[in-house]
N, C-alpha and C positions, 0 to 999 in steps of 0.2 A: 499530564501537562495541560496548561490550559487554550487559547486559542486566543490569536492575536489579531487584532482589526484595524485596520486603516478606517479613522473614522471620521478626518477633515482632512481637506489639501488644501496648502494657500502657494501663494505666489509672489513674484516680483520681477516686474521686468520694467528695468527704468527708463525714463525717456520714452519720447515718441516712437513708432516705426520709423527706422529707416529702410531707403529702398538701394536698388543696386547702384542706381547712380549717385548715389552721394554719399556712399560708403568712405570716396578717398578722397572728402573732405571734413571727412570724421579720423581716418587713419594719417591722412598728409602725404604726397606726394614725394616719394624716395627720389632726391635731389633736383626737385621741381621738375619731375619727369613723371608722368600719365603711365602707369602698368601695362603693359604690352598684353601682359596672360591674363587680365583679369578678368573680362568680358568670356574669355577659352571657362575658364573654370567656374565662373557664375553658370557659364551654361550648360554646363555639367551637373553641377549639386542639385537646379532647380531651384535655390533658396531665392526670395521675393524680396522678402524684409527679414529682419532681426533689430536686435535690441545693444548699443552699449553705452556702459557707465562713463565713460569719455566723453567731453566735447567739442564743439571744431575749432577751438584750441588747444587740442590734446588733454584738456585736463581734468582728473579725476573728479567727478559728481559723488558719484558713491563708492564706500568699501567696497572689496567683497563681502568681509565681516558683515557692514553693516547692509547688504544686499539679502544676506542670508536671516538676519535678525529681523527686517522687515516683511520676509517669505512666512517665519513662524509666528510674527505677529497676523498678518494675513490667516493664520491656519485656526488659528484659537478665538479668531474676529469670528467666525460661521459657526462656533459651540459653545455648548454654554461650561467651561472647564476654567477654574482659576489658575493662572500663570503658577501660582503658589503649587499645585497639583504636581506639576510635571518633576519628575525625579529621574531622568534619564536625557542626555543631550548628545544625536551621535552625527557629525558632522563634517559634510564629505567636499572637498575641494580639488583642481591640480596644481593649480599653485598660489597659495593662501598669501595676504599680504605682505607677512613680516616668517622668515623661518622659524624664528625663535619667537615666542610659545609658539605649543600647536593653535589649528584653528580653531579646535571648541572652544577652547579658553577666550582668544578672544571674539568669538561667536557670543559665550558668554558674558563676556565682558561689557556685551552691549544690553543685555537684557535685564537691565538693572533689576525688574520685578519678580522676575526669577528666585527661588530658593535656591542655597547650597545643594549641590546636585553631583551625581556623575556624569564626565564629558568626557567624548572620545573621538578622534579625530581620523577619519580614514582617507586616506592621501593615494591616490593614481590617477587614472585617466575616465573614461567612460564608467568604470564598473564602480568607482567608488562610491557611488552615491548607492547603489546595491549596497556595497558591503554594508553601509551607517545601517539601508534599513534592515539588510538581514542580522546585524547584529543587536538592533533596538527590538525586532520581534524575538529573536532568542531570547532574550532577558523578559521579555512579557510572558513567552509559552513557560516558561522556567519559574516563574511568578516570583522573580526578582525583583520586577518593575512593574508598576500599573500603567504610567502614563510617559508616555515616551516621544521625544520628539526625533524625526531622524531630517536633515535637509542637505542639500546638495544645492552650492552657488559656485558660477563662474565670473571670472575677471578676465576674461582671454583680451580684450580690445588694448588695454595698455600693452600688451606683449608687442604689438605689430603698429606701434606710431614710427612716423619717419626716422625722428632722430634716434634709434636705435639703431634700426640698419644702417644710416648714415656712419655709424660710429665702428664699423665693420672697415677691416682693412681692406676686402676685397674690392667695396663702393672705394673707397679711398683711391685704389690704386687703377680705377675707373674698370675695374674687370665687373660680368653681368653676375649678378647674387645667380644663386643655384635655386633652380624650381624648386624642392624642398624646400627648401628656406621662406620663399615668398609663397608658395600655396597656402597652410593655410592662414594665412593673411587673412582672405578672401573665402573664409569656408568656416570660420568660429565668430561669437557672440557673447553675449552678456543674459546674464538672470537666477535665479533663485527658485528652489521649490522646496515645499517642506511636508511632511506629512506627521498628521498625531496620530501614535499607536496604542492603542486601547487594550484588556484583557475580557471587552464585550464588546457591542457593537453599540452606536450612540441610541436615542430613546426615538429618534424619529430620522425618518428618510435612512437612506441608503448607508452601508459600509459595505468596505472591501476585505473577505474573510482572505490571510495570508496563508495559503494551504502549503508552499513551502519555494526553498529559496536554495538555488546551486548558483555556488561561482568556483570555474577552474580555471588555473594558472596553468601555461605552458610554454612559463620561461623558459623555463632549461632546454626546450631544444630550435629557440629560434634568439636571435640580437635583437636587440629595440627596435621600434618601427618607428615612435612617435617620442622625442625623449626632447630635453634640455639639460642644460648644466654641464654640456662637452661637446665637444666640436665631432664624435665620430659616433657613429651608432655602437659601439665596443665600448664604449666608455671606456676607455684606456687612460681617460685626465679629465679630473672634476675640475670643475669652474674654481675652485679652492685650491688647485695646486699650481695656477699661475700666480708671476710673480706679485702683481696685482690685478686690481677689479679690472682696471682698464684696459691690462694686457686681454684678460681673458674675454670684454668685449670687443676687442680690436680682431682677437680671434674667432666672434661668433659664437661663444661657448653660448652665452642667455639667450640664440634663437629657440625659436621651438618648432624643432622638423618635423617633416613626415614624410618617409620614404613610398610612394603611392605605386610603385612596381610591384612592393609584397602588400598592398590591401586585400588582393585576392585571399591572400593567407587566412586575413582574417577573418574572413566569409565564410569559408571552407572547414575551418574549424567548427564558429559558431554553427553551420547547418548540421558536423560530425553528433555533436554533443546532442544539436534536437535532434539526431533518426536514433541514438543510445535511449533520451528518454521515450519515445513512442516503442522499442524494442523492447522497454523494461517495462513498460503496460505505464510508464508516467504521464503520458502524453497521449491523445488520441484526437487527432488534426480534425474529428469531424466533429466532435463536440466541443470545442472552440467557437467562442462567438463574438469574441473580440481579440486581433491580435496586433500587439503593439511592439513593432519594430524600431530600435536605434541604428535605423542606417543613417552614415555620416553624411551623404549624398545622394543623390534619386538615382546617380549613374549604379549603383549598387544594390539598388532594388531588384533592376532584371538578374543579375546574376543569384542573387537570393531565391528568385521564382524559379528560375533554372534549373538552378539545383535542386529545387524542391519537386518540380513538376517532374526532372529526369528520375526521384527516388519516390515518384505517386505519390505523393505524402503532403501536398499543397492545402494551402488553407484559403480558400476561398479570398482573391484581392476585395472582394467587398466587404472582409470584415475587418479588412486592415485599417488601423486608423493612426494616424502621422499629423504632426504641425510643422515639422520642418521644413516646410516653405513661408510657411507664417512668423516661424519666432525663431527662426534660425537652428543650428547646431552648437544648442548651448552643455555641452560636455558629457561630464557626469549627472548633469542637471537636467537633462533630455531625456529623460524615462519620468522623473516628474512632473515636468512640465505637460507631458505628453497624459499622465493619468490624471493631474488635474483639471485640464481641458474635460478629455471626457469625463470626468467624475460629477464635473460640474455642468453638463451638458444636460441631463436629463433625457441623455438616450436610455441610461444603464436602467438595466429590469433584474429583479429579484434570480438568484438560481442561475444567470449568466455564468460564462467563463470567461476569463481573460488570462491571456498567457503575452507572457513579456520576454524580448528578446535583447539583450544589450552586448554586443560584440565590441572588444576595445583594443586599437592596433598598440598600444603602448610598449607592452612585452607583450602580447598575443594572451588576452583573458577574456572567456566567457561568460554570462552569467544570463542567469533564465529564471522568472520566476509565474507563478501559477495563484491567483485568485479568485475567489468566488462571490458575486452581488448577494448581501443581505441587509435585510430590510428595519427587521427585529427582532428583541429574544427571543420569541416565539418558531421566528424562523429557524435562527440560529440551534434552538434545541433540539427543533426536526432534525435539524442537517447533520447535528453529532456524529452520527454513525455511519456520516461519510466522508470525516474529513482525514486527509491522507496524508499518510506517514510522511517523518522525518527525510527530509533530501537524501539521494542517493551520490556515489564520490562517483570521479570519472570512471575510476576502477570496478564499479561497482558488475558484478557478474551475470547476464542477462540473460533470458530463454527465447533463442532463436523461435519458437516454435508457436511462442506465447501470442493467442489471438484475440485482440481486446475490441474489434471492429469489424468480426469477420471479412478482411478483405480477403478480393481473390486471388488468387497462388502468384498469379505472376505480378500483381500487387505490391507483394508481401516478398516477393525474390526481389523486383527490384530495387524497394526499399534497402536491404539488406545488404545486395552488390554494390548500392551508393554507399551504403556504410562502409562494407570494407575496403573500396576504395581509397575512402575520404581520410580513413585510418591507414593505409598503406602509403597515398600519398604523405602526411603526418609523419608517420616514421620514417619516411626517405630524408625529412630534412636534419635528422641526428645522424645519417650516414657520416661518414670521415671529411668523405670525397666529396659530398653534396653541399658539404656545411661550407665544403675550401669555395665552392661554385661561388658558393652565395657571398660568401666576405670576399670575392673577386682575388683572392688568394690561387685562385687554379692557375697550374703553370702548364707548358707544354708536355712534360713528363706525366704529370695528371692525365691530358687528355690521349695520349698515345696509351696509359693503363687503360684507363676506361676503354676503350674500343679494341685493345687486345684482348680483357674479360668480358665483352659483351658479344664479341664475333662470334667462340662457337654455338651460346643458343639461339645468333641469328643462324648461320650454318642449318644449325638441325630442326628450324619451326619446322620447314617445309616437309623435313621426312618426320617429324612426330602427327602432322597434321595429317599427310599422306597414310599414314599408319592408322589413325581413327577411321579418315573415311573407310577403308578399307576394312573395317570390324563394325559399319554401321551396318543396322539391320535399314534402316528407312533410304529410297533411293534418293527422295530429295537432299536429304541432310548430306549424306555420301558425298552429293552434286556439290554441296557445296562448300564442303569440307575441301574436297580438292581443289574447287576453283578460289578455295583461299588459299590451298597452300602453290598454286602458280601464280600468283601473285607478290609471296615469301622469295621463291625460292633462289633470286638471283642478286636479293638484297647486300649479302656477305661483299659480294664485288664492289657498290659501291663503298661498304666500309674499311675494305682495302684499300681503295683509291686515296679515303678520308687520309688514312692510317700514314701512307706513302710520301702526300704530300705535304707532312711535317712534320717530314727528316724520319721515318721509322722503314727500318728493314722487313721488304715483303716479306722473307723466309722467319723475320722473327715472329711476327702476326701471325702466321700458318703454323707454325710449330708449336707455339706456346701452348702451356697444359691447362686446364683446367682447374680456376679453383675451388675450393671445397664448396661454396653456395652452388655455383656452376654446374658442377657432379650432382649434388642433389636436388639440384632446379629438373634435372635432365632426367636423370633417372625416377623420378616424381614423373615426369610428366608422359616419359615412352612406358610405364610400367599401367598408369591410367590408359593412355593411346591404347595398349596391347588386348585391354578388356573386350567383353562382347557390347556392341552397344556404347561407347564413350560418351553420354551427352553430356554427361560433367564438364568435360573439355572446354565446354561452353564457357564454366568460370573462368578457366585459363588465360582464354584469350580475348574474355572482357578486361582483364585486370594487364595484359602484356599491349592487347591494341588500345588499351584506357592510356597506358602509357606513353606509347606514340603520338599518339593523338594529343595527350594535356599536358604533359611534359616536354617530350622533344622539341620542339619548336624554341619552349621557353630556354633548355639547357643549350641549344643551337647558336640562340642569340646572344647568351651570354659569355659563353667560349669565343665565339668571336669579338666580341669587344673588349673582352679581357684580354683574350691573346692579338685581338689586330690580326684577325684571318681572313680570307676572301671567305664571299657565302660557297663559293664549291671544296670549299676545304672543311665544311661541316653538314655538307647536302648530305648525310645519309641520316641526320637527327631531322635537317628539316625537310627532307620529304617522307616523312613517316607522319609528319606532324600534320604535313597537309593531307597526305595518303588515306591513312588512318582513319579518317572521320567517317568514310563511305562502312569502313570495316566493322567499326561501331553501328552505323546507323543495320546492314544489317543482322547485329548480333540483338540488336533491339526488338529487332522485330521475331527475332523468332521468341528472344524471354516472352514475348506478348502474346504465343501462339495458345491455344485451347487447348492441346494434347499434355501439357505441362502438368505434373502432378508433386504432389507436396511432396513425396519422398524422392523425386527427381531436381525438386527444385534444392531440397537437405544437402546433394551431393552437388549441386553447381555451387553452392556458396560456401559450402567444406573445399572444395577444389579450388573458388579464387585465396581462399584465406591461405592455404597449406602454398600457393603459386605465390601470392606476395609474401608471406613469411621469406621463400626459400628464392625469390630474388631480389629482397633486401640481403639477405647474407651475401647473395654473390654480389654487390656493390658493396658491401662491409668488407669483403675479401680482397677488397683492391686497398694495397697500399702506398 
């Protein structure tokens, strides 16, 4: 195959800067009324200025189309390649200006100098402009194509002018639009980025060798987070099955939400996916020397670093490089705008890496891609014999063991325990019962199962944990094995209390049997306890107190507002949540100790995986 190069970026960002104060005389005041939240959420994102095709009388300056046709005129102005050359046009938008044709076509439609060509048009949210380019370099490594253009343009500013929501029954009936609805308002932008992809690198200055390209979807176990065209995140009624256009803006159908309760999701994900690739030897955080982030807001950055810092595996903030306080949060177009910048900086040095990170709440998709600075043929021919295989699938099967960085053991465990984690969280949200949580579907009969199947392996932490100390050879751990498990061991009471006071019979909670995950959650984990030595146990009760601690709190708050409960009618989720954190912090410190050895560390992370497998079944088991 052969090897595809980023070998111009151009751009388009129309208009002046705009700054924060005069955004909402570009978007119009929703019934001659000043935004309450809008100052709350500027100061969140961090965004300064941005860019839109609108003016401050709402009215369109430029296409998208033509936004996007002036990006790749930009791209082909800085090389010397005739428009006639390019035979490949892949073209990425979220909501393009006319449904019918797609957008390349009329992308094409504008570039009159253009030859008869193949167009393709990739449509979602952040990751689209990914897919254009990973599908414009397929076709170059494939030597389908020589000359390829891939761009990514947004039009979000017309979405959010007054008279749209004005047209909303809810403004009508003088009730307050839903934060959803009006966030991002005040968080999207205008612009265009294009790039030309080559099957060499251009004859002078710099390209970007595409060493390879992962995007995963993980619709199927989460509802939209970021959608239009229906009024409910389930999409249960397209914009097309009201009676007409009007009804269905009267109902909101054409806003465009975003539910910001589950952005963490898609944090969470995105980070899952990078510790998969550093575990498969794809990835290796310390030879990184540029890393380019799509977070939607700054408030999202720390939680990025968090996580990264909790699984060792950080990548120095100095080599992170962001414009999203300069040019906004302009979509799928935010990962180009973002390598154009630097591309055209004149920071970038020959032999660099850059690794790209584009998380998209839309239905929950990741996508990651990896590049390398080269200069000229000459270079490029050195570097042959290193450029790296074909993208790996999420599925792909990896070697715990595999050491590309020699990190040290506890490194390399926690690495690992963040992963299983980040995957055990992941699969909790396809449970039955978790899914009902989340569509605010849980009834009270829900929450009385759940804490009937949850009570007796809280019942028996205390005596499985009693039972390890007790086969510990080391006195400290012994110590502290048990002053964890007095800490357990009176928790059952309060979940009685929980159980009691909404409507469920103490003798039913006491008696009730065990189901099938249950049994084998238990017997897993007293058959490990009964060993000489248990320090495995460690993964156990990273991944049961992980759960406390990241979970509870959130499923706490949401059973009461769905069912309308007092907070002492779900104190046993939320004080684990608050609890929890101390129990964590010292299970931290021992993964950190110097006495930790690789084949000790093989059985703490065999031990959390076999503990979350076999307590997602027992919430599977509840129905």
């Amino acid at each position: 195959m052969n090897s595809a190069y980023i070998t111009s970026i151009g751009k388009f960002l129309p208009g002046d800067p705009i700054n924060n104060d005069e955004m909402e005389s570009y978007l119009g005041k929703i019934g001659d009324r000043a935004s309450k939240v809008r100052r709350r959420i500027l100061k969140s994102n961090g965004i300064q200025q941005r860019y839109y095709a609108i003016n401050r009388q709402q009215k369109t300056v430029y296409q998208n189309s033509e936004m996007a046709a002036l990006a790749i005129r930009d791209t082909l102005a800085a090389i010397d390649l005739e428009p006639k050359a390019v035979d490949l046009l892949a073209c990425a938008t979220t909501i393009p200006d006319l449904t019918v044709p797609g957008f390349a076509s009329m992308v094409h439609g504008r570039l009159t100098e253009f030859p008869p060509l193949e167009a393709v048009s990739t449509q979602g949210v952040c990751c689209a402009g990914v897919a254009a380019l990973n599908y414009s370099q397929s076709q170059v490594k494939l030597g389908q194509k020589r000359h390829a253009i891939a761009v990514a343009s947004e039009f979000a500013s017309r979405l959010f002018k007054h008279s749209h929501f004005e047209a909303d029954n809810r403004f009508k009936n003088n009730e307050k639009l839903p934060f959803d609805t009006e966030f991002l308002r005040w968080m999207l932008s205008d612009g265009a980025g294009a790039f030309l992809i080559q099957d060499c690198p251009r004859s002078q200055g710099i390209s970007l060798r595409i060493d390879w390209i992962e995007s995963v979807s993980h619709a199927h176990a989460y509802e939209a987070c970021m959608y239009a065209g229906t009024d409910s995140e389930k999409a249960e009624k397209s914009w097309l099955d009201y009676p007409s256009y009007a009804d269905a803006a009267a109902a909101g159908a054409f806003h465009l939400r975003q539910d910001i309760r589950r952005l963490d999701e898609v944090i969470k994900l995105g980070v899952t996916g990078w510790l998969k690739l550093i575990e498969a030897g794809r990835i290796n955080p310390q030879e990184i020397d540029w890393f380019l982030c799509h977070y939607s807001s700054h408030f999202f950055r720390s939680q990025i670093v968090e996580l990264l810092e909790k699984a060792n595996c950080m990548i120095p903030e100095h080599k992170w490089f962001t414009n999203l306080y300069s040019r906004g949060n302009t979509g799928c177009a935010s990962i180009y705008l973002m390598l154009e910048e630097l591309f055209n900086s004149g920071k970038l040095q020959p032999g660099q890496k850059l690794f790209c990170f584009v998380p998209e709440s839309g239905r929950y998709t990741t996508a990651y891609m990896m590049m390398t600075v080269v200069e000229s043929h000459k270079t490029v021919i050195a570097n042959l014999s290193s450029t790296v295989e074909s993208p790996m699938t999420s599925e792909t099967i990896t070697n715990p063991n595999q050491d590309n960085s020699n990190p040290t053991v506890n490194a390399e465990l926690l690495r690992q325990l963040t992963l299983v984690w980040l995957d055990f969280e992941r699969q909790l949200q396809t449970v039955p019962i978790i899914r009902k949580l989340n569509r605010g579907d849980f009834t009270v009969e829900d929450y009385q199962a759940l804490l009937r199947n949850l009570r007796p392996q809280v019942v028996e932490g205390a005596r499985w944990i009693t039972r390890a100390a007790s086969n510990m050879i080391d006195f400290k751990m012994r110590s502290l094995f048990i002053g964890h498990a007095q800490d357990e061991h009176r928790d059952y009471q309060m979940l009685e209390r929980n159980y009691v006071s909404i409507g469920g019979n103490l003798e039913d909670i006491i008696n009730a049997e065990k189901n099938v995950g249950s049994e084998a959650l238990s017997a897993f984990i007293f058959h490990q306890a009964s060993r000489e030595n248990p320090l495995d146990l460690i993964g156990s009760m990273f991944m049961i107190e992980g759960l406390g601690n990241r979970l509870a709190g959130k499923w706490a708050k949401q059973i009461q507002e769905t069912l309308n409960l007092e907070a002492s009618q779900v104190s046993f989720l939320g004080y684990h949540a608050e609890n929890d954190e101390s129990h964590i912090g010292k299970l931290e410190a021992i993964l950190n100790a110097d006495w930790l050895t690789p084949e000790l560390a093989k059985r703490i992370v065999k031990t959390a995986k076999v503990t979350a497998r076999l307590y997602q079944l027992q919430l599977e088991e509840i129905s």
